[in-house]
C-alpha positions as CSV (number, residue, x, y, z in Angstrom):
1,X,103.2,127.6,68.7
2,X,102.3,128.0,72.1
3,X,102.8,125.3,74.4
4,X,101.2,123.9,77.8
5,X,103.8,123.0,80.3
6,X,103.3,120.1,82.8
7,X,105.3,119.8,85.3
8,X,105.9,116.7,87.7
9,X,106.8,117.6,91.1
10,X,107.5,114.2,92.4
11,X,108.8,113.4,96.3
12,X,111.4,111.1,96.3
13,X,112.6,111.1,99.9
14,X,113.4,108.0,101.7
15,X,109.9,107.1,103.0
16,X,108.9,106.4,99.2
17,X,111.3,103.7,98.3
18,X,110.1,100.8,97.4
19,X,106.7,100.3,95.9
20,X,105.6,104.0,96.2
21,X,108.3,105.3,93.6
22,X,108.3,102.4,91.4
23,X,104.8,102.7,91.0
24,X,105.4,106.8,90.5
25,X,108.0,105.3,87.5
26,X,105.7,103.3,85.4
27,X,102.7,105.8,86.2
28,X,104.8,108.6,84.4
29,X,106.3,106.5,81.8
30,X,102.1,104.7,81.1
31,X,101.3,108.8,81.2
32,X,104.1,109.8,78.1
33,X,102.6,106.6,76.8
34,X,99.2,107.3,75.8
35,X,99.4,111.1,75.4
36,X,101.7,110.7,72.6
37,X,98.5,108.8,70.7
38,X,96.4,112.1,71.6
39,X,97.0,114.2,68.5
40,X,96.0,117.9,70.4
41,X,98.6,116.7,73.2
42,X,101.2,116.3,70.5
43,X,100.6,119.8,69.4
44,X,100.6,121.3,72.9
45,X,102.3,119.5,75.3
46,X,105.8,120.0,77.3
47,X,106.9,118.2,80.3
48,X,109.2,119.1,82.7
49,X,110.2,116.7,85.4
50,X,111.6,117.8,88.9
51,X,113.0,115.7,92.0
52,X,112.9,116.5,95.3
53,X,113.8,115.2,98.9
54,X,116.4,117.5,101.1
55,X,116.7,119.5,97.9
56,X,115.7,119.5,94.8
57,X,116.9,118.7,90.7
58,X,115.9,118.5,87.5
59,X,115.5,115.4,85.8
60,X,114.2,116.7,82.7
61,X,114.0,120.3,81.3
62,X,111.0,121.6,79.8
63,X,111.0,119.0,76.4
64,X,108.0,118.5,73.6
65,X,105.8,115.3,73.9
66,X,107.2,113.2,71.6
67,X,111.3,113.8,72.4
68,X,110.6,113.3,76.6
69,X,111.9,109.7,78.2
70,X,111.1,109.6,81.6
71,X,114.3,109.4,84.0
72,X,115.1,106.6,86.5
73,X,113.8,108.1,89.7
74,X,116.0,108.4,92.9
75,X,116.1,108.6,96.3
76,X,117.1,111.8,98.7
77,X,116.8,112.4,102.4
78,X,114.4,114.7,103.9
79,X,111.1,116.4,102.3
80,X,112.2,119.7,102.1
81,X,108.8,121.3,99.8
82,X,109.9,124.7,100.6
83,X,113.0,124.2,98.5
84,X,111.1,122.3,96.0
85,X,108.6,124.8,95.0
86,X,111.1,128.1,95.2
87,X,113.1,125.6,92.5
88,X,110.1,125.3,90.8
89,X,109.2,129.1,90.3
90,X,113.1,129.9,89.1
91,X,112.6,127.2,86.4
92,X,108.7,128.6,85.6
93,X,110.9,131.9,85.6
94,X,113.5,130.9,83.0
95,X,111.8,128.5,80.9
96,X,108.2,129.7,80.1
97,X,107.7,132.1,77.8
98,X,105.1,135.1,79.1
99,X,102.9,136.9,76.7
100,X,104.3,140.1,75.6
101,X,102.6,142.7,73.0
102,X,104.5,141.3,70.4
103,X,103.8,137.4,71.1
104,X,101.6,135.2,72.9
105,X,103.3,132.9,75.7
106,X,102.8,129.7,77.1
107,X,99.4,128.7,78.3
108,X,98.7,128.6,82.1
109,X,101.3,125.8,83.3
110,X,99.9,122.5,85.4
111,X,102.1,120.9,87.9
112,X,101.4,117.5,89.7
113,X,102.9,117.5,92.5
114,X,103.3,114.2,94.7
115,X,104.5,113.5,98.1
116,X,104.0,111.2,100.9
117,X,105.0,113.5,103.9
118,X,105.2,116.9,105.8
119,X,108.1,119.1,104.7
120,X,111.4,118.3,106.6
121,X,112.1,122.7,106.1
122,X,110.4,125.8,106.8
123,X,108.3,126.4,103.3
124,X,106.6,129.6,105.0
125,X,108.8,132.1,102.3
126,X,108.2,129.8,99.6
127,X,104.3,129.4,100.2
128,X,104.5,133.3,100.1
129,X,106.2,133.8,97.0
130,X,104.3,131.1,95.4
131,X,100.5,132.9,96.8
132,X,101.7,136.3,95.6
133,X,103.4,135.8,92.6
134,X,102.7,132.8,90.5
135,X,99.0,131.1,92.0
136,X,97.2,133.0,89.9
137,X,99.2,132.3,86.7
138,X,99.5,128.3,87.3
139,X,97.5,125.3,87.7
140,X,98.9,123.1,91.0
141,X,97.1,119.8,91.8
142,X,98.7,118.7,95.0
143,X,98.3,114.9,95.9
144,X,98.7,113.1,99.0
145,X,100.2,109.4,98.7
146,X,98.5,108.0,101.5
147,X,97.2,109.5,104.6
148,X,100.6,110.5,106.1
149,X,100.5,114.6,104.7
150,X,99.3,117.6,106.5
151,X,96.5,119.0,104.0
152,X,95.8,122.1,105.5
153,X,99.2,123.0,104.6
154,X,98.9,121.8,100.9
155,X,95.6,123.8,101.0
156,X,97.5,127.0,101.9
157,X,98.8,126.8,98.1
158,X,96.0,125.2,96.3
159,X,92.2,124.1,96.0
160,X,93.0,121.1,94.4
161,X,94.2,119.2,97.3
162,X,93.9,115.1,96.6
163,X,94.3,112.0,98.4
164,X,95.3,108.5,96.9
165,X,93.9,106.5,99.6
166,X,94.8,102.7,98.1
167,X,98.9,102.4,97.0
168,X,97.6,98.9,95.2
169,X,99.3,98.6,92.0
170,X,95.6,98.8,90.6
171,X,95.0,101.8,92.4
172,X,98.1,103.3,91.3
173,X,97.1,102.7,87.4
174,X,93.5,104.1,87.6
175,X,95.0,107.1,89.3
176,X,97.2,108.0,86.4
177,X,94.6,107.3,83.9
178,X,93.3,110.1,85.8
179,X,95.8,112.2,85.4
180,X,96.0,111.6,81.7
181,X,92.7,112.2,81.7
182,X,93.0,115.5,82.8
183,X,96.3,116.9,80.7
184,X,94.1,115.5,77.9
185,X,91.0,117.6,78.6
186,X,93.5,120.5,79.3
187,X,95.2,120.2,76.1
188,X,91.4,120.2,74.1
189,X,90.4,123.0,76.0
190,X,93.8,124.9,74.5
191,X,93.3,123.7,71.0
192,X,89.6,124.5,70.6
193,X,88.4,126.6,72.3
194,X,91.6,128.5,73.4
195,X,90.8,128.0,77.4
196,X,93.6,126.7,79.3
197,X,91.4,127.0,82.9
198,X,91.7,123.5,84.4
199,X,89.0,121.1,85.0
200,X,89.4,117.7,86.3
201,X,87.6,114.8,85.9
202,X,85.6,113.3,88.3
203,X,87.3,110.9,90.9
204,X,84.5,108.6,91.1
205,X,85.4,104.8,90.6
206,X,88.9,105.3,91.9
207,X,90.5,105.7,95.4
208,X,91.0,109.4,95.1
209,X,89.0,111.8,96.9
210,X,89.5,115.8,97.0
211,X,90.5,116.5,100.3
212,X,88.6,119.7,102.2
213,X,91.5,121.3,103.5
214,X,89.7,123.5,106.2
215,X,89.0,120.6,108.3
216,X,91.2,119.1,111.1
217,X,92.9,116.1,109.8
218,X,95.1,114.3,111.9
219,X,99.0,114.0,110.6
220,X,100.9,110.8,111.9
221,X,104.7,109.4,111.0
222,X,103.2,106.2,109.0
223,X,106.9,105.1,108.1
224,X,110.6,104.9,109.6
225,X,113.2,104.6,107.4
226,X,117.2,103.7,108.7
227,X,120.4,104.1,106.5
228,X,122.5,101.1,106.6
229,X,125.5,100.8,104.8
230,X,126.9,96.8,103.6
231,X,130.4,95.4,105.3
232,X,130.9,93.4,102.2
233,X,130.7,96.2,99.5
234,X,130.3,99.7,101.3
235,X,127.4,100.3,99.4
236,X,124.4,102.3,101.7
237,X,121.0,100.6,101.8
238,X,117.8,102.0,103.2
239,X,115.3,100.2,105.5
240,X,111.4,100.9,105.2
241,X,109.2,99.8,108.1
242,X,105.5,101.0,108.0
243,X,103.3,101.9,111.2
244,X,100.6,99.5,112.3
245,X,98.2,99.7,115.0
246,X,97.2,96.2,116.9
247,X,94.9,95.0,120.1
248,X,97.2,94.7,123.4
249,X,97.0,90.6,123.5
250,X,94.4,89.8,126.7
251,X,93.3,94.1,126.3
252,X,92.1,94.4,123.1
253,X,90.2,97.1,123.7
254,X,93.4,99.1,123.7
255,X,95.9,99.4,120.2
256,X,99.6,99.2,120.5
257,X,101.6,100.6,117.7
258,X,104.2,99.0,116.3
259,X,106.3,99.5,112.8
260,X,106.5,96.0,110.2
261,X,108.8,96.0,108.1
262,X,108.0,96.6,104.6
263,X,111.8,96.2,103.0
264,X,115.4,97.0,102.7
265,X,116.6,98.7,99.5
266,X,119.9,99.8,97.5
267,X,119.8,103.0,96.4
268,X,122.2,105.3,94.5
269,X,124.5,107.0,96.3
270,X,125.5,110.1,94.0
271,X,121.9,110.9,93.7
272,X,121.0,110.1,97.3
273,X,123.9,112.5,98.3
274,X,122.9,115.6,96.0
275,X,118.9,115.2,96.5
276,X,119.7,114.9,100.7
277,X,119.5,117.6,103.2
278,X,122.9,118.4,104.5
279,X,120.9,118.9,108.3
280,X,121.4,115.2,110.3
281,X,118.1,114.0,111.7
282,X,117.3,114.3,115.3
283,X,114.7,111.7,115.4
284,X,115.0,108.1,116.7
285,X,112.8,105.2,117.0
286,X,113.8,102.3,119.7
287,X,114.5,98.9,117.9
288,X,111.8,97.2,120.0
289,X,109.5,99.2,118.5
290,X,110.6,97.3,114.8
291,X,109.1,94.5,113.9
292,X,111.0,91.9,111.6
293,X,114.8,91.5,110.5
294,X,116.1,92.2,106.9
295,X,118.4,91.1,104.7
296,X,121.4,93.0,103.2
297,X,119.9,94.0,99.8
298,X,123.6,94.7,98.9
299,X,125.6,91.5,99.1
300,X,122.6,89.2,100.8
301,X,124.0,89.0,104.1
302,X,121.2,87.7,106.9
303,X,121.4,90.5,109.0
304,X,121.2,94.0,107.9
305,X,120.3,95.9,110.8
306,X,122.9,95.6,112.8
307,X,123.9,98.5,115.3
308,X,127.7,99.5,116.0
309,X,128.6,101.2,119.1
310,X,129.0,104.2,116.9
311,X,125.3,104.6,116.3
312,X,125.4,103.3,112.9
313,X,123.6,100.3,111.1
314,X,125.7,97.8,108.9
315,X,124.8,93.9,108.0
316,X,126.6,90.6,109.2
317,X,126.7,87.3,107.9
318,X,128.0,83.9,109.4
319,X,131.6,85.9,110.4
320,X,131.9,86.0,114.2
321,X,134.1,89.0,114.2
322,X,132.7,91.6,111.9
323,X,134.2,94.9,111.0
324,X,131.4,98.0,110.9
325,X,132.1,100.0,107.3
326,X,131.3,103.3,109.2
327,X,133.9,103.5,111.6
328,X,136.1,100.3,110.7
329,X,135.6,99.2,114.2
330,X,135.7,95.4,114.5
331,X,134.3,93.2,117.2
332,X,132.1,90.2,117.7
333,X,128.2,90.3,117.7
334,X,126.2,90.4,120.7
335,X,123.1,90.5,121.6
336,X,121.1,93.9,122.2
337,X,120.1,95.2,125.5
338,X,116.0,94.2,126.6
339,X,114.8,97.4,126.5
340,X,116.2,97.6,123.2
341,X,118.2,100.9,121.8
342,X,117.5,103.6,120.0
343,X,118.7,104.2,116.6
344,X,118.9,106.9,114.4
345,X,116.1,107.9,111.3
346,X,116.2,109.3,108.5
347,X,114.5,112.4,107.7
348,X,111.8,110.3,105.5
């Protein structure tokens, strides 16, 4: 039998926590869903799901339609695609089969790759490999998760360059109806008329455009994400705030920028650990630049951006001596400086 891989290339860096990868995790699992009632995608189809943030991991090996769950998602520091596409052609090297004189081999694989942000590394010697070696022999659909990727750098390693414009939960479903849409038509095409050139459907109806990668598109930082870690249980937490632009009150025909917060979020440490770039961001963002004050996702404390003198960010609750988990320093609270301070960001 031969089989059509698909592969799922998903970013899981720290600017997608939150609504972004949980609507990435029921999209994949409504995906499995209703190709399993597609009797030529039964026949056909293998999926393959890889992670990637500061590195990148497996979630599930190439498996057959019917026997793939899809994984809990996870959370890594850094977007490093460079790594994530070099992981990708070592799999594509080991696990599908190549037509020989004796056999025929897998059909042309798909990947569906999804990201939010511009790569943390240097994917220059990756984008080579992947141009000279495998373009020709694979399908890659590269799609944008808002407006906060740099296209002409997608466009480098594909023509199918696509932006999801509306993160709605709506949005989110009609987008992966799309996608089933198209691994259906693919795995037709196989069956019948023994074709496995892709063809996607048309985009009209739902907040996804094809992107022309040879114009100038502008690239902005749309999130900042901290690390935290909880003085109650030691547990590390992460802090979303997204970038919005509003009038200067009495000057409004001037935009100030800002960043609101969107949420504070456990996440796994194990997985956080081995999907994060070992490099220590560089970046900071001053805290008067935040906008609105979280609670401690971990234990539920009232404040969980809280800034030691270390450089770190723990909660407090109703203590007045507090002890910060990162460098067991304790002291009492006091109030910040009114030019505010400048704290460390992830990689995002």
């Amino acid at each position: 039998m031969r089989r059509l891989p698909i592969y799922f290339l998903i970013d899981v860096s720290e600017s997608m926590i939150g609504e972004p990868i949980e609507q990435i995790q029921n999209g994949i699992r409504s995906i499995i869903q209703e190709l399993r009632s597609d009797p030529y995608a039964l026949e056909t189809v293998f999926v393959s799901l890889i992670a990637f943030a500061g590195k990148a991991k497996s979630l599930t090996t190439m498996t057959e339609l019917y026997s793939f769950y899809p994984p809990q998602l996870p959370i890594g520091g850094g977007t490093s695609l460079g790594k994530a596409l070099h992981y990708l052609m070592d799999d594509m090297d080991m696990n599908i089969q190549k037509t020989t004189s004796e056999i025929k081999g897998d059909w042309k694989p798909i990947v569906f790759l999804f990201t939010d942000g511009t790569p943390t590394d240097k994917p220059e010697s990756a984008f080579a490999r992947w141009n000279n070696k495998y373009r020709k022999h694979c399908s890659l659909v590269a799609i944008s998760i808002g407006d906060n990727v740099n296209m002409q750098l997608l466009g480098t390693i594909t023509d199918d360059v696509l932006r999801l414009n509306d993160t709605t939960k709506e949005a989110f479903k009609s987008f992966f109806k799309w996608i089933t849409a198209s691994i259906k038509a693919s795995s037709v095409s196989v069956s019948e008329i023994y074709d496995d050139k892709l063809t996607l459907p048309p985009v009209d109806g739902i907040n996804l455009e094809k992107v022309d990668t040879n114009k100038n598109i502008a690239v902005d930082e749309n999130f900042a994400v901290m690390l935290g870690k909880c003085q109650n249980t030691n547990r590390h937490y992460l802090m979303k705030y997204a970038k919005r632009l509003r009038p200067f009150d009495g000057m409004e025909q001037f935009n100030a920028t800002d960043f609101k917060l969107v949420g504070a979020y456990t996440i796994d440490e194990k997985s956080y650990a081995e999907l994060s770039d070992e490099a220590k961001s560089s970046r900071h963002i001053n805290t008067l630049e935040l906008v609105g004050q979280p609670t401690c996702p971990c234990c539920g404390n009232q404040f969980a951006f809280v800034v030691c003198q270390c450089g770190n960010i723990f909660c407090v609750g109703d203590n007045t001596r507090n002890r910060c988990p990162w460098c067991n320093q304790g002291g009492e609270l006091v109030a910040g400086d009114e030019r505010g301070m400048d704290v460390n960001r992830t990689r995002g």
